[in-house]
C-alpha positions as CSV (number, residue, x, y, z in Angstrom):
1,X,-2.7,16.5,19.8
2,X,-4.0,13.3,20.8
3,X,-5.3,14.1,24.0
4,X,-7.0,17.0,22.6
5,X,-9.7,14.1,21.1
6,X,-10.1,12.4,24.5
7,X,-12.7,13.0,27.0
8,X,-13.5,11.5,29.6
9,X,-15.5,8.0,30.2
10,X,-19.6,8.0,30.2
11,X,-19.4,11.5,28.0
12,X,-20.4,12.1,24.5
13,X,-17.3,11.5,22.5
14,X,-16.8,14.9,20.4
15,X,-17.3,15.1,17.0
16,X,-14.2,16.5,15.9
17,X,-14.1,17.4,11.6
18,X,-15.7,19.9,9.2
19,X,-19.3,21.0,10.6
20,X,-22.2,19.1,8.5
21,X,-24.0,22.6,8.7
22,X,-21.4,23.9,6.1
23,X,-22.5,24.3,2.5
24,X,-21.5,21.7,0.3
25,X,-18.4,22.2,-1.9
26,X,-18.7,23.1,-5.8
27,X,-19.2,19.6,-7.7
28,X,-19.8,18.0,-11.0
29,X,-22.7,19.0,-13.2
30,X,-26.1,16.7,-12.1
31,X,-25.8,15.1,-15.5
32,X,-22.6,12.9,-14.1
33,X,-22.9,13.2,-9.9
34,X,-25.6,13.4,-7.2
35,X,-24.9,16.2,-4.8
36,X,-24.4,15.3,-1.7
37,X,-26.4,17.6,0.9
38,X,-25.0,18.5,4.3
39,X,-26.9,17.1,7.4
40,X,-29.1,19.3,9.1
41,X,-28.5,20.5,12.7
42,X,-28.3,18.1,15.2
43,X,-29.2,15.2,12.8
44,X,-26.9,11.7,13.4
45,X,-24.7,10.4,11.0
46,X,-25.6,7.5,9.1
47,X,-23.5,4.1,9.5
48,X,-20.6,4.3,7.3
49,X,-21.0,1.8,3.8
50,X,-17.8,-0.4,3.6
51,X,-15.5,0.7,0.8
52,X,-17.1,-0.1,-2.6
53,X,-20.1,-1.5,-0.7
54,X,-18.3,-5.0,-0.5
55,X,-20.5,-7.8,0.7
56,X,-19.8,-10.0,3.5
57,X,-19.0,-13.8,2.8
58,X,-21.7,-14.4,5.4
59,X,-25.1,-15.8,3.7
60,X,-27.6,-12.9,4.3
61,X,-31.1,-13.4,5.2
62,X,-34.0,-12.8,2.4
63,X,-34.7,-9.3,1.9
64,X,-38.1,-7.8,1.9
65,X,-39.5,-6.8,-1.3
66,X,-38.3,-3.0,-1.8
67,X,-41.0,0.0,-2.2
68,X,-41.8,1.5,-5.3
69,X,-39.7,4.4,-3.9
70,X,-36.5,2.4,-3.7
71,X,-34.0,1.6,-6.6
72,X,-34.5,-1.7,-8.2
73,X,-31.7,-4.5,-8.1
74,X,-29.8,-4.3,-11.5
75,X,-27.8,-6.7,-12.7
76,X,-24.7,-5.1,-15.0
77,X,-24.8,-6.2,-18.8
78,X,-21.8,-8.2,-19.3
79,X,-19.1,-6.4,-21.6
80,X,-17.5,-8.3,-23.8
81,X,-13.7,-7.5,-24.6
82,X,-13.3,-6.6,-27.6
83,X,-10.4,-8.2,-30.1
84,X,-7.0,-7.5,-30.3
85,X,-4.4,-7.9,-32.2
86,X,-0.7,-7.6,-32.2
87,X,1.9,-8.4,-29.2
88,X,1.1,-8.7,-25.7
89,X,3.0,-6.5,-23.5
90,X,6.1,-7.2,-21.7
91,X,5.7,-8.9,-18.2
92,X,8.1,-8.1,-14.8
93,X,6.3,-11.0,-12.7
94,X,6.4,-11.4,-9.3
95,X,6.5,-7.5,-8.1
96,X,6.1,-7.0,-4.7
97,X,5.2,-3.6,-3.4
98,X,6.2,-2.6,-0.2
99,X,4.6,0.0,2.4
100,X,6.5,0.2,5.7
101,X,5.2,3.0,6.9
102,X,4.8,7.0,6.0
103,X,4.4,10.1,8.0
104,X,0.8,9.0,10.0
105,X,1.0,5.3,9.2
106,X,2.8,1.9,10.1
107,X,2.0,-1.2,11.0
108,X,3.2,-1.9,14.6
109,X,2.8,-5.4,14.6
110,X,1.0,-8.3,13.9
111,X,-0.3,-12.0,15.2
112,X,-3.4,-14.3,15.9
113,X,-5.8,-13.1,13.3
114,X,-5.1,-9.8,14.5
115,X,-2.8,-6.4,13.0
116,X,-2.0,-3.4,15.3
117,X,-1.4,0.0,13.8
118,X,-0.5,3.7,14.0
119,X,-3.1,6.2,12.0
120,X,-1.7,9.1,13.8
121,X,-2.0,9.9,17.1
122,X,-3.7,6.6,18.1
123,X,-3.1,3.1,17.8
124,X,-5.7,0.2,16.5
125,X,-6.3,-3.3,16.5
126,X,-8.3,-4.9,13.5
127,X,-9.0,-8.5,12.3
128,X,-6.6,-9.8,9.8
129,X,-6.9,-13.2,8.7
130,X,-3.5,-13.3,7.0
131,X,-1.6,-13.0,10.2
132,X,-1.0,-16.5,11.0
133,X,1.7,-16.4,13.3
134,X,1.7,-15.3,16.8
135,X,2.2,-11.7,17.6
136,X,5.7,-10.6,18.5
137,X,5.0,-7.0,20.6
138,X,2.7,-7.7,23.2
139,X,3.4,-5.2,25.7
140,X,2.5,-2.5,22.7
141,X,-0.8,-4.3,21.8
142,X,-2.0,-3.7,25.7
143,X,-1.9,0.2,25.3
144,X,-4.0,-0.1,22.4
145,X,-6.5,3.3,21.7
146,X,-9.3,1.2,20.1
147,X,-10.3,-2.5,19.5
148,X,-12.5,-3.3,16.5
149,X,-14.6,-6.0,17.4
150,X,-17.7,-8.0,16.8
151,X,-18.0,-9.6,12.9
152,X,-14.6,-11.0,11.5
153,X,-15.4,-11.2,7.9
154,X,-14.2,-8.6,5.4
155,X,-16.6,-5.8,5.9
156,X,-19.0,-7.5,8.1
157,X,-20.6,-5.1,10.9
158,X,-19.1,-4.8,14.0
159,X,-18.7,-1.9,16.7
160,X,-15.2,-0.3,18.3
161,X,-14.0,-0.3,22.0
162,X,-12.1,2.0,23.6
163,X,-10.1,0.7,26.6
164,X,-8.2,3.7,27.3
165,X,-10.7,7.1,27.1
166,X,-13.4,7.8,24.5
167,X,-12.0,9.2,21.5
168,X,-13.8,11.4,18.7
169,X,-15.5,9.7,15.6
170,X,-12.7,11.6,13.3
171,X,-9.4,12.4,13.7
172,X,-7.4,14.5,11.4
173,X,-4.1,12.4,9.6
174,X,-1.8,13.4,7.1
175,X,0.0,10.9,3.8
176,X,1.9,12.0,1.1
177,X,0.7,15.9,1.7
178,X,-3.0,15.2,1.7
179,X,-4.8,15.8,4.5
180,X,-8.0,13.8,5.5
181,X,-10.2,12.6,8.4
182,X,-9.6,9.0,9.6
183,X,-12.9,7.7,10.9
184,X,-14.0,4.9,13.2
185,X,-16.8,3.1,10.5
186,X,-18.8,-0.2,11.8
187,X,-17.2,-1.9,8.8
188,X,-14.1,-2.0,11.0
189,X,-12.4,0.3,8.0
190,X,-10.8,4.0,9.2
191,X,-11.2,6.0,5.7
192,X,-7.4,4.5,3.6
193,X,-6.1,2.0,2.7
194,X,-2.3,2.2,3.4
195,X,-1.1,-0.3,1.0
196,X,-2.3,1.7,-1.7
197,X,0.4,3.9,-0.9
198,X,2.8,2.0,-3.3
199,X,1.0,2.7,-5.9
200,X,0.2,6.8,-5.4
201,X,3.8,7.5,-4.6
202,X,4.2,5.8,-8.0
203,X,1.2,8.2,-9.4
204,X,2.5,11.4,-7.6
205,X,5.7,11.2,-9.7
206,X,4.5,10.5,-12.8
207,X,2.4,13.7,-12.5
208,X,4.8,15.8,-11.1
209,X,7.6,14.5,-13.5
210,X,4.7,14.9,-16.4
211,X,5.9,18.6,-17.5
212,X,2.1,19.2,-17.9
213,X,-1.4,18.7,-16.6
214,X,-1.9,14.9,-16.4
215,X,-6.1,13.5,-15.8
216,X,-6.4,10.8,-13.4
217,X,-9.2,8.9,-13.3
218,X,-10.0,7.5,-9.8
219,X,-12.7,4.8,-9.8
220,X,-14.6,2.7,-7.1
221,X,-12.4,6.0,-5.2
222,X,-13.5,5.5,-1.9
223,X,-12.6,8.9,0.6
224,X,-10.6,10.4,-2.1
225,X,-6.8,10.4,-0.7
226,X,-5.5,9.2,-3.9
227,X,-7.6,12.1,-5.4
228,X,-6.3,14.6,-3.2
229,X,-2.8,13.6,-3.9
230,X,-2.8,13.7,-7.1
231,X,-4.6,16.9,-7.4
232,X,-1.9,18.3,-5.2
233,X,0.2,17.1,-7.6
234,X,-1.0,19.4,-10.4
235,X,-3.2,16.4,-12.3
236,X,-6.9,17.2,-13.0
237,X,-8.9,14.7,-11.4
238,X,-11.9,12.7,-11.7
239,X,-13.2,10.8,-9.1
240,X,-15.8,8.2,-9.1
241,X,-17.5,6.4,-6.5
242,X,-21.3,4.5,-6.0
243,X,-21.7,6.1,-2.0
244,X,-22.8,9.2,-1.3
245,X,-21.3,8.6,2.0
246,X,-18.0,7.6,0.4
247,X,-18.3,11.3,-2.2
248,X,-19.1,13.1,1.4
249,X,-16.4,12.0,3.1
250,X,-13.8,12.9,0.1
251,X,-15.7,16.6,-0.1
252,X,-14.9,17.1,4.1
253,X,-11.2,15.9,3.3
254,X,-11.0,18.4,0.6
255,X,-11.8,21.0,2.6
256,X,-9.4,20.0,5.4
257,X,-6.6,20.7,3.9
258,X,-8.2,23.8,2.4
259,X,-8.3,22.4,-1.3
260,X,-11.7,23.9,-2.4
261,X,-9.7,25.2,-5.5
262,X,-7.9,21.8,-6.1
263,X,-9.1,20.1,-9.7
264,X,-11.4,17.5,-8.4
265,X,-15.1,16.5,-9.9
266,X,-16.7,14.3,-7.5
267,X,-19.2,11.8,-9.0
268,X,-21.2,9.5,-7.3
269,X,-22.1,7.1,-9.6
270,X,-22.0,3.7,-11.0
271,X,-18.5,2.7,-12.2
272,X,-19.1,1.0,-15.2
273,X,-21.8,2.9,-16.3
274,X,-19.9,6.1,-16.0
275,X,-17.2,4.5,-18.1
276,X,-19.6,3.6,-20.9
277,X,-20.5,6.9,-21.0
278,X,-17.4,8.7,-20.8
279,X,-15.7,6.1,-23.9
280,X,-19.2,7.3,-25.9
281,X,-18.0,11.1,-25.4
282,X,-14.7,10.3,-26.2
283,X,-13.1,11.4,-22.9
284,X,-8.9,10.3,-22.3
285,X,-7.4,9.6,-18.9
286,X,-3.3,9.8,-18.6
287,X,-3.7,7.1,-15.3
288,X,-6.8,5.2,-14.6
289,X,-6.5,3.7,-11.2
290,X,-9.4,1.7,-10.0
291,X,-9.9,-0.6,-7.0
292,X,-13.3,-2.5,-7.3
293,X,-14.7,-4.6,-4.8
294,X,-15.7,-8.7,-5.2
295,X,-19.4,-7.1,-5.2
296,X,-20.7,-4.4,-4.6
297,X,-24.5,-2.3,-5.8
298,X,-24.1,1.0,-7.6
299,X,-26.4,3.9,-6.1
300,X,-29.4,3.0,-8.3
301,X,-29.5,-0.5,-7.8
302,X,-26.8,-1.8,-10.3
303,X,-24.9,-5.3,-9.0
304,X,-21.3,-5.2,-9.8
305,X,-19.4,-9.2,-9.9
306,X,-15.9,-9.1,-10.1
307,X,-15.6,-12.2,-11.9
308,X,-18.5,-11.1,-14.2
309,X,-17.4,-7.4,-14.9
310,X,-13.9,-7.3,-14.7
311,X,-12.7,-7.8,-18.6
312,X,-15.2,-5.7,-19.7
313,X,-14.3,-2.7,-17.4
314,X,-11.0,-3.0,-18.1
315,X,-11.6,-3.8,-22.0
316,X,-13.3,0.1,-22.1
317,X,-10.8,1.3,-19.8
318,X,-8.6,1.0,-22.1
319,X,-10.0,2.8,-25.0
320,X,-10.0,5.5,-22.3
321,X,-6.1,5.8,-22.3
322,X,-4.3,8.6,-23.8
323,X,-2.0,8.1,-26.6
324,X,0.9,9.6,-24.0
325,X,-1.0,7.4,-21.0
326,X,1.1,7.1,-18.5
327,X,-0.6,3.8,-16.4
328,X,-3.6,1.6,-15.7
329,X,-3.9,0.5,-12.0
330,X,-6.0,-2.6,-10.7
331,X,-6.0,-3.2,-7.4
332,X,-7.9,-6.6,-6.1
333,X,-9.2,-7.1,-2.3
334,X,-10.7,-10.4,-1.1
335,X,-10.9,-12.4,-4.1
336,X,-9.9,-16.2,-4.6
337,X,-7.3,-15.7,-7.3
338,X,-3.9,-15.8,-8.0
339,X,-2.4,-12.7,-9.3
340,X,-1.2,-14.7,-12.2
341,X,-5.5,-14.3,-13.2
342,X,-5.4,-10.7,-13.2
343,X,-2.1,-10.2,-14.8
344,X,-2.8,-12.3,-17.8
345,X,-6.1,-10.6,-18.1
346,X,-4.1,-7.2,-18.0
347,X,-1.9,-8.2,-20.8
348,X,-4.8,-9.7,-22.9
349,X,-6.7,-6.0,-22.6
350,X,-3.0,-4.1,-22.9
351,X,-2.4,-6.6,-26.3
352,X,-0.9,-4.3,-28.9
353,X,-0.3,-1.0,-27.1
354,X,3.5,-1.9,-25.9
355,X,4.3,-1.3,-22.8
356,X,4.8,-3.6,-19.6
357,X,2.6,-5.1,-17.4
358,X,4.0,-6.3,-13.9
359,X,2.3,-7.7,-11.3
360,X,2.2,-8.6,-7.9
361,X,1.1,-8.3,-4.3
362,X,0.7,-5.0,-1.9
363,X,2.1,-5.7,1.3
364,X,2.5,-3.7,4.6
365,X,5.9,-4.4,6.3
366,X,6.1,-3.9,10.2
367,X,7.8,-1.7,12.0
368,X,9.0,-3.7,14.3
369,X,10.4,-7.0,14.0
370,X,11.1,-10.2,16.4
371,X,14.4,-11.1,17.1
372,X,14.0,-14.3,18.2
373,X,16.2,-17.3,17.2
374,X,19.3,-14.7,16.9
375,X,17.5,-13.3,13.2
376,X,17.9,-9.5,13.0
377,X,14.2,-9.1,12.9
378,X,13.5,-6.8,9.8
379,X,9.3,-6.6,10.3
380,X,7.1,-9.0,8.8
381,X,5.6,-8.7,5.7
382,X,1.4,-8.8,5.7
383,X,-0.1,-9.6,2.6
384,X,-3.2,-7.6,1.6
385,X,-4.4,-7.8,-2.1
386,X,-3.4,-8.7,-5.3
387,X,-2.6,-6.0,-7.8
388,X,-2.3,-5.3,-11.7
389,X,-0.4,-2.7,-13.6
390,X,0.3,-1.1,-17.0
391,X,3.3,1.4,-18.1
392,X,4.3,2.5,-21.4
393,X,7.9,1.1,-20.6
């Protein structure tokens, strides 16, 4: 319940979630993942890394030259796509998907650089630059349970206020039967990213409609909901992400919903060099979903460009496909493109495997709508990334 999380003003806010005594959950072998310890007694959590470690627009002061003891800058080896040959797939061109809200999640409204929304039992303002137009609910946006402020940019630092009562670092929160721990970050981000929702109810029935096991492979996978769903799902699942924070997180949801036994290796690792490796071994996926950031550094040091890495990780995601592959998911955050760049690109890698590519945005539709100007006010539609997908038909 919600007020179950509240105490009262000038105390400690609890710290509601799994205890970070507990032993950590069974893993991947070290060859492929570093384990990720629990905190000792008493110790603080460290400040949450954005999603995919995505940089701020913001120029960043010099940085002092690192100790021997800490992981050098690497700059990723480009990957060149390999040639194909035959026909491209077909296209479905524009696809809009849709998110209007699901069990712990809707967007209540939005207006003036701002979004209010539900992530269950409390409601939360964030920056969104997209909402240009003024907001259409303000009584709702004055009982607000927490206000993000500080940076504006996409993952710049910033610090949460709670006008009401304190609230708890976590709160439990429930999509698509997987349970997880929402989470006030200073990156302004809460632990999912609700538009993705399109695209796992898409995943969810492809592996339950499969008639057997189907592997997912989850890259740049953030907290791991998409992992948990489609575990729950019956696929085996691989999940990859460069934080240890990120690989934490998606162990303690895990054991939320009591899903210890569920399929899921958790690596925490560099994307593209774990797919290098994986196409060397001769590993197949039946869905690849991955969801990389504009930049971002791998946990030894590795820099990852969007622009500069993108082909090639799709080029070898590819060859990791199944010959019964059932889709290859690219989502794209923050990035000055149309979605026109990333579909042709998408057919380009897909050339000569069949199939149809369709493209599109991810939006979030509100709940509630205006009715001014006599219009029957059906929720606005907020535009949040660009996306890319293959099918076999």
């Amino acid at each position: 319940m919600k007020d179950k999380q509240r105490r009262s003003p000038g105390k400690a806010p609890p710290k509601s979630g799994p205890s970070r005594t507990s032993a950590p959950l069974a893993g991947p072998s070290r060859s492929d993942a570093a384990v990720v310890p629990p905190l000792k007694a008493g110790a603080k959590p460290a400040a949450q890394e954005p999603h995919g470690q995505r940089s701020s627009s913001r120029p960043q002061p010099a940085s002092p030259r690192p100790s021997p003891s800490e992981p050098r800058q690497e700059a990723l080896a480009p990957v060149t796509m390999r040639p194909r040959t035959g026909d491209k797939p077909a296209e479905r061109v524009p696809v809009i998907l849709e998110t209007a809200g699901e069990a712990d999640y809707r967007l209540v409204d939005s207006g003036d650089a701002l979004k209010l929304e539900q992530y269950g039992p409390y409601t939360i303002v964030r920056p969104e630059a997209q909402a240009l137009w003024p907001k259409s609910q303000a009584p709702l946006w004055e009982r607000a349970d927490a206000i993000f402020t500080g940076d504006t940019d996409e993952d710049g630092m910033g610090r949460w206020r709670f006008p009401r009562e304190m609230l708890g670092e976590t709160w439990p929160m429930r999509l698509l039967d997987a349970e997880f721990y929402g989470r006030f970050t200073s990156f302004r981000h809460v632990g999912v990213f609700p538009e993705q929702l399109a695209h796992w109810r898409w995943m969810k029935t492809q592996v339950e409609d499969a008639g057997r096991p189907l592997k997912v492979l989850n890259l740049f996978g953030y907290t791991g909901v998409a992992s948990l769903i489609a575990a729950k799902a019956g696929a085996e699942v691989t999940h990859v992400d460069a934080s240890k924070k990120a690989i934490g997180w998606g162990r303690e949801n895990q054991a939320l919903g009591r899903g210890e036994s569920l399929p899921i290796r958790w690596i925490c690792d560099d994307a593209m060099k774990f797919i290098q490796r994986e196409e060397r071994r001769g590993s197949r996926y039946d869905i690849i979903l991955t969801d990389p950031p504009k930049f971002g550094r791998g946990p030894n040091g590795e820099v990852w460009h969007l622009f500069d890495h993108l082909s090639g990780m799709l080029d070898i995601c590819r060859e990791l496909l199944s010959d019964d592959a059932r889709g290859l998911v690219l989502t794209a955050y923050s990035i000055r493109a149309s979605f026109y760049s990333i579909h042709e690109l998408m057919r380009e890698v897909m050339r000569g495997r069949g199939g149809v590519v369709e493209s599109g945005e991810l939006i979030l539709r509100e709940s509630a709508g205006s009715k001014q100007d006599g219009e029957a006010g059906s929720g606005r539609a907020l535009s949040t990334s660009l996306f890319s997908r293959w099918v076999p038909k």
